[in-house]
C-alpha distance (Angstrom), angle and dihedral (degrees) to the residues before:
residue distance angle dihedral
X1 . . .
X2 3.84 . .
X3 4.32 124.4 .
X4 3.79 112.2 -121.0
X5 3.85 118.8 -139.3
X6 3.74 107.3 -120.7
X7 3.88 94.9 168.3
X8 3.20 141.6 -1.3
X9 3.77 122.4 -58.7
X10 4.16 81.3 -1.6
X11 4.06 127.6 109.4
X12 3.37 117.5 -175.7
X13 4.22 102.3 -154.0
X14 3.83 138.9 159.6
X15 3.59 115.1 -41.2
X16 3.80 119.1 -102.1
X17 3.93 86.8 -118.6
X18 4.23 91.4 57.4
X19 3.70 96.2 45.3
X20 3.57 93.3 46.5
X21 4.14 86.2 40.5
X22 3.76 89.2 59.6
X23 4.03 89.8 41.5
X24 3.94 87.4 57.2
X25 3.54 87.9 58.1
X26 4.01 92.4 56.0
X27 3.32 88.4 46.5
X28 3.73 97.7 54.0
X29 4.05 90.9 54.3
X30 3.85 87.2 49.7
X31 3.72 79.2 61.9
X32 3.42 102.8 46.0
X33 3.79 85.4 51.7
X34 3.54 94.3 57.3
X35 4.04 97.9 44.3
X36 3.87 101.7 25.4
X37 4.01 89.4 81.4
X38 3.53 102.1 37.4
X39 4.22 97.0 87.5
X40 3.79 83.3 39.6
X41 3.76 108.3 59.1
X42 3.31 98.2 88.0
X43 3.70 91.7 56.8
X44 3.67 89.3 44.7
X45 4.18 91.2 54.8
X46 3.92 84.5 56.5
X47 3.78 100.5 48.9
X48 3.76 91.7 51.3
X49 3.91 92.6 37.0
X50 3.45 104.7 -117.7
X51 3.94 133.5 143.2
X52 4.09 108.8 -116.3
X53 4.06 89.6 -104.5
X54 3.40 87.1 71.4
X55 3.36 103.0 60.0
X56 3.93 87.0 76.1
X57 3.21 87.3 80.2
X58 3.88 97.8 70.3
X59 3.77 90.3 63.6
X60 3.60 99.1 44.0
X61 3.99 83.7 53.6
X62 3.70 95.6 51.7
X63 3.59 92.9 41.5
X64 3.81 93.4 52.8
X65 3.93 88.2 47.9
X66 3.98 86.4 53.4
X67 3.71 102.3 49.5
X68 3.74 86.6 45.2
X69 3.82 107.4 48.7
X70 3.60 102.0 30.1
X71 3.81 103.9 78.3
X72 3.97 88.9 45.8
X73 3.76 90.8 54.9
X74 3.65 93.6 46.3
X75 3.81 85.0 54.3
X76 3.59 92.5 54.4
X77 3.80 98.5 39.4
X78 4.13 76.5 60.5
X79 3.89 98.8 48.4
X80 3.62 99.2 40.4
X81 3.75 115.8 12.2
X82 3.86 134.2 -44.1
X83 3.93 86.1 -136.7
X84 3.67 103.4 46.0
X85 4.27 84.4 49.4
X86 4.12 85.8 47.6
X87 3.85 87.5 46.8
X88 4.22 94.7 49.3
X89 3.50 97.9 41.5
X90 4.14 91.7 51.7
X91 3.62 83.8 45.6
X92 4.01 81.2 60.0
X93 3.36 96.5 43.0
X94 3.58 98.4 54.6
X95 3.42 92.8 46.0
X96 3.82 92.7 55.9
X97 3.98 91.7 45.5
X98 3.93 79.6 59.0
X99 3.92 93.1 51.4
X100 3.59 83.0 44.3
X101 3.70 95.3 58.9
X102 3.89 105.8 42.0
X103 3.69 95.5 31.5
X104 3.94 111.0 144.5
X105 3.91 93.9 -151.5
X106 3.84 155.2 -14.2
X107 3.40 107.9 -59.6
X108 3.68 103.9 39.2
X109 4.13 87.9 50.4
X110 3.62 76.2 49.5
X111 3.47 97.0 64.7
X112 3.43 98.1 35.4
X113 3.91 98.2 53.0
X114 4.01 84.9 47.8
X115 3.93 86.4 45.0
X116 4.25 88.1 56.0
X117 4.09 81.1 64.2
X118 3.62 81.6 88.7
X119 3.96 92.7 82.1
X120 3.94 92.3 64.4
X121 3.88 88.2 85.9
X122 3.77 93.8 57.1
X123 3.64 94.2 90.8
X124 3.62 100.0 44.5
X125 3.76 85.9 48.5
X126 3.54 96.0 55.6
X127 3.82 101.4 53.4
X128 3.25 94.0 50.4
X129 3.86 92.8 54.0
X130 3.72 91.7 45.5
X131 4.19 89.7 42.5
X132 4.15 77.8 47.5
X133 4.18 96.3 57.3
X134 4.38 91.2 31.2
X135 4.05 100.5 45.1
X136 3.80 90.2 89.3
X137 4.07 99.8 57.9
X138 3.58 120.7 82.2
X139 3.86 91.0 -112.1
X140 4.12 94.6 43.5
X141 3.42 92.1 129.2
X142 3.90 101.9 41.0
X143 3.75 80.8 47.8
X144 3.82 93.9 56.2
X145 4.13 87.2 52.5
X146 3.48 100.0 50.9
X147 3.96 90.9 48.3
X148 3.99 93.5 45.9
X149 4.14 84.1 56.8
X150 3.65 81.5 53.7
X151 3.09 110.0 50.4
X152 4.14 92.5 35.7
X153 3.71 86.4 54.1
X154 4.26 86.8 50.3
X155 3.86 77.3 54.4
X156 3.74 96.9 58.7
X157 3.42 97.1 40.5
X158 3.47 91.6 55.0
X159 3.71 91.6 45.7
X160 4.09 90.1 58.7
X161 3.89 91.6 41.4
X162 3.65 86.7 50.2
X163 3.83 101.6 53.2
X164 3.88 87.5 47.1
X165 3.28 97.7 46.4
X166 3.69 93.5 50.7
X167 3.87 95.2 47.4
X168 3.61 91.5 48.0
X169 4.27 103.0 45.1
X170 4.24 81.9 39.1
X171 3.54 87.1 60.4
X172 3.65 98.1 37.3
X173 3.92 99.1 50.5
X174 4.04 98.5 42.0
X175 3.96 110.7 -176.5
X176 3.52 85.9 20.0
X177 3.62 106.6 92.8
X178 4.15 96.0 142.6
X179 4.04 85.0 59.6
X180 3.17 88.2 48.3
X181 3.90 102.5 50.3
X182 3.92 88.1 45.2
X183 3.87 90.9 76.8
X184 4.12 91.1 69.3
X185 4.09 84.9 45.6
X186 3.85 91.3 53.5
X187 3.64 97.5 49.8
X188 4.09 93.3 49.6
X189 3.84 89.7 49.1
X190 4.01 87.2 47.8
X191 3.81 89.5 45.8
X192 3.56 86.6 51.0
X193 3.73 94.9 62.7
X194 3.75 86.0 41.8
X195 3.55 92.6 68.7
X196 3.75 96.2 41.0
X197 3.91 101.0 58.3
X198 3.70 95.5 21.1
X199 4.33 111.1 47.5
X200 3.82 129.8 56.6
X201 3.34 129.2 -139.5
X202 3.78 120.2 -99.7
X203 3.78 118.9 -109.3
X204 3.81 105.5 -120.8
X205 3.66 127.2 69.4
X206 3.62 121.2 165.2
X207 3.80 89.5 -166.9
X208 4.17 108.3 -160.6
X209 4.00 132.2 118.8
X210 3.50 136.6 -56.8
X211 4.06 111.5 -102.5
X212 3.42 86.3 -118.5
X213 4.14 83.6 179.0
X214 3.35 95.4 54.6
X215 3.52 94.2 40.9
X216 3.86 94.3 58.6
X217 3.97 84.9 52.4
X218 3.32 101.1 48.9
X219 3.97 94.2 41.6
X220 3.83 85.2 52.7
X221 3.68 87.9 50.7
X222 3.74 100.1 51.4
X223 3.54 96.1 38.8
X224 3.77 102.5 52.9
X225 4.30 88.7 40.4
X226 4.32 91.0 51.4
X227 3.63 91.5 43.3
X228 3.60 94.4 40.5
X229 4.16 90.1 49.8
X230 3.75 83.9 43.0
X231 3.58 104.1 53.8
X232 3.80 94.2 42.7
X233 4.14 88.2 58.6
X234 3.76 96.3 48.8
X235 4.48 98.5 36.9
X236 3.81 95.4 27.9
X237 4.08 140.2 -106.5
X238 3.34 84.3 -74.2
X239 3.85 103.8 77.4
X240 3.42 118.2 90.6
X241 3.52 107.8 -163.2
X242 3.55 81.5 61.4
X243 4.14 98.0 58.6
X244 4.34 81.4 38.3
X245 3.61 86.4 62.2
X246 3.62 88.9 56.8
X247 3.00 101.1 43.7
X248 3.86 89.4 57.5
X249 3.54 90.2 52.9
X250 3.60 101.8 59.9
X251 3.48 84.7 40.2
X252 3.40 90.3 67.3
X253 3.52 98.6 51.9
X254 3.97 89.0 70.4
X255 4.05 93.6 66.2
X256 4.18 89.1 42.3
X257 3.96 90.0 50.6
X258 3.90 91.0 54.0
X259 3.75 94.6 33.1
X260 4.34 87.4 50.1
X261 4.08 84.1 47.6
X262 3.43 91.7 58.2
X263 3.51 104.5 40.0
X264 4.26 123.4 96.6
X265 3.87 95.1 -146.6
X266 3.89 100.3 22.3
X267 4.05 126.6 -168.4
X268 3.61 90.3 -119.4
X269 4.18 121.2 5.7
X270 3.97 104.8 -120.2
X271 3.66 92.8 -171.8
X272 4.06 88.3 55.3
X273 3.75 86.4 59.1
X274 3.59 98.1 44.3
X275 4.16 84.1 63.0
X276 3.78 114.6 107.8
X277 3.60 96.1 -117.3
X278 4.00 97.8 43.6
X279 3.70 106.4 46.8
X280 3.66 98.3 58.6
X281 3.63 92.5 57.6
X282 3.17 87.8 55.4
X283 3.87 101.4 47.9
X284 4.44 83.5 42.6
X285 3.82 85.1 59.6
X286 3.58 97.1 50.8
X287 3.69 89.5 48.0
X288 3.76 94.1 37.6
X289 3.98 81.2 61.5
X290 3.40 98.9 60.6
X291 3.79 90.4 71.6
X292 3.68 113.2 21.9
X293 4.40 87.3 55.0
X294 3.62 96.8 24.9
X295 3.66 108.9 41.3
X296 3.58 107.0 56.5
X297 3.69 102.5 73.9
X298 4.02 95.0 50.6
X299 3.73 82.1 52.1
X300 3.94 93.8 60.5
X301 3.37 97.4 43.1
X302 4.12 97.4 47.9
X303 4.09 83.4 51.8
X304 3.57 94.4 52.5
X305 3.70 94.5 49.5
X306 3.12 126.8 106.9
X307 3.84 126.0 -107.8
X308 3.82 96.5 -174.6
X309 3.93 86.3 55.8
X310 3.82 104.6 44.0
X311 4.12 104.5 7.8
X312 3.88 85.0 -111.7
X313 3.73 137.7 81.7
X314 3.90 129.9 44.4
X315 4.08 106.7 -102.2
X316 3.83 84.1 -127.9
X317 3.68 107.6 176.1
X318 3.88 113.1 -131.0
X319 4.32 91.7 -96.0
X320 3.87 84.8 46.9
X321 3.94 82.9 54.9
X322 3.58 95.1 43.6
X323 4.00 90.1 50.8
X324 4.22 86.6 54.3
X325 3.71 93.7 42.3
X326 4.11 84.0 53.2
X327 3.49 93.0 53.4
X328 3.48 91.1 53.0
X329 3.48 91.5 55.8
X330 4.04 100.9 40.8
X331 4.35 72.3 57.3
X332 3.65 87.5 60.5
X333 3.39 97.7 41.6
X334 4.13 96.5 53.2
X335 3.81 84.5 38.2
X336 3.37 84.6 67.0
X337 3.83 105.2 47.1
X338 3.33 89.5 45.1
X339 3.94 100.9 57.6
X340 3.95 95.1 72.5
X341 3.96 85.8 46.5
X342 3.69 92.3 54.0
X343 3.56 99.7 39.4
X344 4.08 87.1 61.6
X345 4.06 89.2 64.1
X346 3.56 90.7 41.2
X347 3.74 148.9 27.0
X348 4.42 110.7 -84.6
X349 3.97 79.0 -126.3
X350 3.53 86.7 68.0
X351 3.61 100.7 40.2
X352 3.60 89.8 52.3
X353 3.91 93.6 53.1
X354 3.85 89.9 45.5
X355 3.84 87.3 51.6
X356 3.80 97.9 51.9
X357 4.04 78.1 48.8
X358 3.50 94.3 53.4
X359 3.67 84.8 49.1
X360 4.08 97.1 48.9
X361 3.96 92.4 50.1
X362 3.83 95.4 52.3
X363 3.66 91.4 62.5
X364 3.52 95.4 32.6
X365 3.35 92.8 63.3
X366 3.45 100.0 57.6
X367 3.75 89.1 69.4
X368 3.85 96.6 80.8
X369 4.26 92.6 8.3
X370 4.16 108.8 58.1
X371 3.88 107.3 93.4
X372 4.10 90.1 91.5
X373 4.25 145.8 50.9
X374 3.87 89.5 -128.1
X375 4.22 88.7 51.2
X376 3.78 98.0 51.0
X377 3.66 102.1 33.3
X378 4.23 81.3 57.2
X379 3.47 84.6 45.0
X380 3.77 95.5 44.5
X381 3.99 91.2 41.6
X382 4.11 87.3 57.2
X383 3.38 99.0 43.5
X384 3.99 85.9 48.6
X385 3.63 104.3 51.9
X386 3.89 90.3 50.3
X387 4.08 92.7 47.1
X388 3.85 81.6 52.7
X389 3.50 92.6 54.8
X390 3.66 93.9 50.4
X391 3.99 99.3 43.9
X392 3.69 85.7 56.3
X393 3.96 92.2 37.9
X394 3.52 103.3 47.2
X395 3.96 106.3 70.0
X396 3.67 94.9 33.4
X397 3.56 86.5 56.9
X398 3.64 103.0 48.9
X399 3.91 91.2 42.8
X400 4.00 89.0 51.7
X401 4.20 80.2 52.3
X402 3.71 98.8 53.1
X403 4.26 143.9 63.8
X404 3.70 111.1 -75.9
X405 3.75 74.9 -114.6
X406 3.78 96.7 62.0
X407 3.54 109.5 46.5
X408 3.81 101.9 105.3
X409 3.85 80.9 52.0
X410 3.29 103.3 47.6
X411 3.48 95.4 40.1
X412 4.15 104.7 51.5
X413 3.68 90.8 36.4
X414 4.05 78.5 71.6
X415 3.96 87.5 54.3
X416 4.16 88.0 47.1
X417 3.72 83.5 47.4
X418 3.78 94.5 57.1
X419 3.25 99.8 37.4
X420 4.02 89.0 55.1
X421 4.15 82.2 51.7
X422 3.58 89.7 56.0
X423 3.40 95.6 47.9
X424 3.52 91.3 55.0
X425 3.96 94.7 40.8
X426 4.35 84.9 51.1
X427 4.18 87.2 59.3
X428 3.75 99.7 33.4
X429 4.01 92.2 46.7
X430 4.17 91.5 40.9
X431 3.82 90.3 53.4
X432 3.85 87.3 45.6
X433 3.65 90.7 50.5
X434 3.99 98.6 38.5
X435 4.02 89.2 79.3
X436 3.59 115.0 143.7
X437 3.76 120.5 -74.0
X438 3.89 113.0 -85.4
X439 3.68 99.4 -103.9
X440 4.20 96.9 -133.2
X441 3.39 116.8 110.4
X442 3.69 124.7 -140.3
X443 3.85 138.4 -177.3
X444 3.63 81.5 -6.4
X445 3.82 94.8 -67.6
X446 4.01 126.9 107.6
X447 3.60 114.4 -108.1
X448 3.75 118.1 -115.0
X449 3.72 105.8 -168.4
X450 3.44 119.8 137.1
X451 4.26 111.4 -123.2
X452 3.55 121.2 -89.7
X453 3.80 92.7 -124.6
X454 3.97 89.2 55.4
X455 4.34 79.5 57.6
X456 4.06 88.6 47.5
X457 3.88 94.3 47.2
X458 4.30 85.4 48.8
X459 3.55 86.3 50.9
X460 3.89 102.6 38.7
X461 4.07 90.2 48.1
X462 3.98 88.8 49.0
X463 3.71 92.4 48.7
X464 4.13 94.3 40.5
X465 3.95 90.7 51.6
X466 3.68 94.3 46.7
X467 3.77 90.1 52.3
X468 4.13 92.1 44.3
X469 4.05 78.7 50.5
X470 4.14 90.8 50.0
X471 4.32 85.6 53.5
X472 3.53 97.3 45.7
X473 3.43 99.2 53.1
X474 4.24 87.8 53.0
X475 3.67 87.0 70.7
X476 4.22 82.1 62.1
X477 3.95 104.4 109.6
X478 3.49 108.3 -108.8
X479 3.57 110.4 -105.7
X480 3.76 92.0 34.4
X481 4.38 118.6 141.9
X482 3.85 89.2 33.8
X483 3.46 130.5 130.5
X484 4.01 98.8 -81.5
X485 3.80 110.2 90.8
X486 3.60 125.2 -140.3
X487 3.33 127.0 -104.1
């Protein structure tokens, strides 16, 4: 879709409300990735002959992948077009959903499923195209909000549509699992063409080369800390190649800071993140990680266990779960509308903070409020709407804080942030959970609940960094993410 000139220094181009149409319909098959599988990993474990455990490793390969590639193709999307990068990295993604489909064992689905990681820049991609084509109206910014709620809420809905979707073909194509995986493949390849007849190209480029210094450093960096953080949930605290590995990787991060100081045209500005409306965006999506990756999976276990056993859990059958994991996400996706509403009675600043509190008093209250459905699915509905909020509020602020040059930066390093939360959230909140069997026997089989303090530390450390998120984001100047752009 290409503007037409119809005066000078004036191009008429696609509305705001088709761009961001077309961007809705990315986001929804960036949500059917991420809820199409979930019904169907068991059946995927016994098609490639694996025991259950296993399966852990698909995410920590994916999330690897994501951490890795997502502040390079931010870069790029920067230098040499937010579309084209959105274009090459669906390309990727489709091809990987292929792999994912057809693939004759473990370790090419492997590499395939870690390959679809590619799709977790899609979002930061987008808002700073649309925050590219809207910076110079009046309402820019204000327009950059309301289409982040959008597209986060496209997101959600494809999440839901996803998980039912995949329950429901699973069931109806038994012994079939490569039909079944094909549908995921079909919709990236269709979202592909999406994006090539339906979204422009944003209008600043700064052109340039890759850091390919810094990238080394950084890649070395984020590769040693995720597999370090990985390793350590799935062997144990106890293994100490595991911590070494982190230490290494933060290690690294020393050399890239200097080298990134230094540099003309570096991989990611540090002095734009040192500036008081920048870095605590950054820190809130690091924290903001820890529970919106980490959290969900403690959540589905404590519902399933059960309280006649252990004097804990709710005995939730696996629909009961899926009905409180759907709440969570109908949280999100109102969370998400409602952030652009807010942020027109109030300052984003605010809206942020009251997010990250939103976020803080869902978990908190499952300190003294867990023993019941109606408790956590309040809790879980809280804790939603504000994680909404911040999905959609996080890029759009950081690209309303940076250069017209730096918003793909700016905005996926908040997606490589996160993700590095969650990976630390998965290890912290496995080790938490890995207690000791309860010693009571029942039916003449060993329990294997996790303790109920391992659930209260989850909790506790969700609530904690959400609040630590809430004070950082005070020291935001006031009238920060509005329509005046930096200089």
């Amino acid at each position: 879709m290409k503007s037409r000139t119809v005066g000078p220094g004036l191009q008429v181009g696609p509305t705001a409300a088709a761009v961001v149409g077309f961007l809705v319909l990315v986001e929804l098959t960036s949500g059917i990735l991420q809820g199409y599988y979930t019904p169907l990993l068991t059946d995927i474990a016994r098609f490639l002959g694996i025991h259950d455990a296993d399966v852990n490793w698909l995410e920590a390969a994916q999330l690897m992948v994501s951490a890795l590639v997502v502040p390079v193709l931010a870069k790029l999307g920067d230098m040499i077009g937010h579309r084209k990068i959105l274009l090459i990295s669906t390309a990727l993604t489709a091809a990987a959903s292929w792999g994912v489909a057809f693939a004759p064992n473990f370790w090419i689905f492997i590499i395939a499923w870690a390959l679809q990681g590619f799709y977790v820049v899609w979002l930061p991609l987008e808002i700073a195209l649309i925050y590219s084509r809207s910076h110079h109206r009046p309402d820019g910014a204000a327009l950059t909000r309301k289409s982040a709620g959008i597209l986060v809420a496209g997101l959600e809905f494809g999440v839901i549509a996803g998980a039912l979707a995949g329950g429901f073909i699973g069931g109806a194509l038994p012994g079939k699992l490569w039909l079944t995986l094909m549908i995921p493949a079909i919709a990236v390849t269709l979202c592909f063409f999406v994006i090539l007849f339906g979204v422009p190209e944003s209008e600043n480029r700064t052109g340039g080369r890759i850091d390919m210094m810094g990238l080394t450093l950084l890649s070395t960096g984020l590769l040693f800390i995720t597999a370090g953080l990985t390793f350590m949930r799935i062997n144990g605290p106890g293994t100490w190649w595991a911590w070494a590995a982190v230490v290494v990787g933060i290690a690294a991060l020393v050399p890239f800071t200097r080298h990134e100081l230094g540099h003309k045209d570096p991989l990611i500005d540090i002095r734009l993140l040192r500036q008081p409306s920048m870095w605590p965006v950054q820190l809130t999506a690091f924290l903001f990680g820890v529970s919106v990756l980490g959290a969900q999976a403690p959540l589905s276990t404590f519902a399933r266990t059960n309280p006649d056993e252990v004097g804990y859990g709710l005995g939730a059958s696996s629909g009961l779960v899926s009905i409180l994991i759907g709440v969570y996400v109908l949280g999100l996706l109102v969370g998400a509308l409602l952030y652009p509403v807010i942020t027109r009675w109030t300052t984003p600043r605010v809206t942020l903070m009251g997010a990250a509190l939103l976020v803080a008093m869902g978990y908190l209250l499952f300190l003294p409020f867990h023993g019941s459905m109606t408790e956590v699915l309040v809790n879980m509905a809280i804790a939603g709407i504000g994680s909404g909020a911040l999905v959609a509020a996080l890029p759009s602020a950081a690209a309303a804080a940076a250069p017209l040059t730096q918003t793909g930066m700016a905005t996926g390093l908040t997606n490589a942030t996160k993700t590095v939360g969650g990976a630390f959230a998965s290890c912290v909140f496995g080790i938490a959970l890995a207690g000791q069997a309860l010693g009571s026997i029942t039916a003449g089989a060993q329990n294997t609940a996790a303790p109920l303090s391992g659930y209260m530390l989850v909790w506790t450390i969700c609530g904690v960094t959400a609040l630590v998120a809430a004070v950082a984001l005070f020291f935001v100047p006031k009238l920060a993410f509005g329509a005046t752009l930096p200089s």
